[in-house]
C-alpha positions in Angstrom: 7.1 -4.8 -12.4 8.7 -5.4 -8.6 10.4 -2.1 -7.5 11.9 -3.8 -4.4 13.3 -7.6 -3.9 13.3 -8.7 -0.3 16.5 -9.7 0.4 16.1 -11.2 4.1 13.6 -12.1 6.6 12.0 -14.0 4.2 11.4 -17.3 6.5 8.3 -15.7 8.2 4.8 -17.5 7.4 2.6 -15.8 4.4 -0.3 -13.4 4.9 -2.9 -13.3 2.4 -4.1 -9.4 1.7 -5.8 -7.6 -1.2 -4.4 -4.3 -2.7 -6.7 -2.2 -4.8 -9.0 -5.8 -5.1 -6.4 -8.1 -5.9 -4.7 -10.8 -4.3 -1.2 -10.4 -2.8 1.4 -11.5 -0.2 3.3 -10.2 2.5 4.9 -12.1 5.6 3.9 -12.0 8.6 5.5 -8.6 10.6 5.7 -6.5 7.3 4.3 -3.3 7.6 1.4 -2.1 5.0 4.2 -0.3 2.9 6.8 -2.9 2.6 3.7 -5.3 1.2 3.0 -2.2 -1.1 6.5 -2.2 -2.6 7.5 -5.6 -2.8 4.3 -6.5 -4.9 4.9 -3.5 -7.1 3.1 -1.2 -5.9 3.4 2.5 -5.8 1.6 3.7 -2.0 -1.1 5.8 -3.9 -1.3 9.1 -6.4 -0.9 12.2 -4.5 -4.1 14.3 -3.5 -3.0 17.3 -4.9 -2.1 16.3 -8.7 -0.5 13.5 -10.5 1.9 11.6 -9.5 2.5 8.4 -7.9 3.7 8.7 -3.7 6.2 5.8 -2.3 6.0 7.2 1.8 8.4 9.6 2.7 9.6 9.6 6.4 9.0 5.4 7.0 8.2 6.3 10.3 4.6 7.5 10.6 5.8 11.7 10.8 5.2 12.7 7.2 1.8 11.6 6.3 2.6 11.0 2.8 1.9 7.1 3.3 -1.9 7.1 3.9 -3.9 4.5 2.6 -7.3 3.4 3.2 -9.3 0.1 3.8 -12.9 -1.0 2.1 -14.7 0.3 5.2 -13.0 3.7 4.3 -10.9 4.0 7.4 -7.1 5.3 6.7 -4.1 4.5 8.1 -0.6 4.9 7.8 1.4 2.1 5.6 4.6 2.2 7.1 3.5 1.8 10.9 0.4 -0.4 10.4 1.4 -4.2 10.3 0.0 -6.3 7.3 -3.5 -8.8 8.9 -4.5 -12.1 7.1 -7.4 -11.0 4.5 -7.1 -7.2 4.7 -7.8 -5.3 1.9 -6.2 -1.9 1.5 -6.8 0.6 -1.5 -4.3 3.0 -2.7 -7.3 5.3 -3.3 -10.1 6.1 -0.9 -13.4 4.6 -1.8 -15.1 7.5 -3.0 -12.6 8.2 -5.3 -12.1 11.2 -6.4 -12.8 12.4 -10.0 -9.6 13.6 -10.9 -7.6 10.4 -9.5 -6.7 7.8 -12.3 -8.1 4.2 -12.3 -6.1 1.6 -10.4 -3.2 0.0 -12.7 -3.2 3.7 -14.5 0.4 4.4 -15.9 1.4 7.7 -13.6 
């Protein structure tokens, strides 16, 4: 299900990422969160109990947008621009135990 439709911009050249392991799209200048949401994807579950997060502030102030990449790095979705073959996760990579499984329903 597609929570967002881009509406413009949308003559910019392809990037090829990963989210969560699979493949997805996003164009070339979109940040992290825009590729989230426009390939249906909530940002991640929050830390502190259930419930899916979507960013907050959309300007890097609020921390709610953190996500990480395989090497376990984080960064922020809505100031970090989308790179050919990156592969976020919505969840860190030692995940843990009380997080549900990628897909979940929240």
């Amino acid at each position: 299900m597609t929570q967002f439709v881009r509406l413009s911009g949308t003559g910019r050249p392809a990037v090829a990422i990963h989210i969560d392991g699979a493949p997805a799209s996003a164009l070339s200048g979109d940040t992290v969160l825009t590729a989230l949401l426009v390939n249906g994807r909530r940002v991640r579950e929050g830390e502190f109990g259930e419930g899916p997060r979507a960013g907050f502030c959309a300007m890097g102030a609020c921390q709610d947008c953190w996500v990480f990449l395989e090497d376990g790095s984080r960064l922020r979705a809505c100031t970090t621009p989308v790179a050919e073959g990156m592969h976020v996760l919505t969840r860190p990579p030692a995940l843990p135990a009380h997080w549900p499984a990628p897909g979940a329903a929240p």
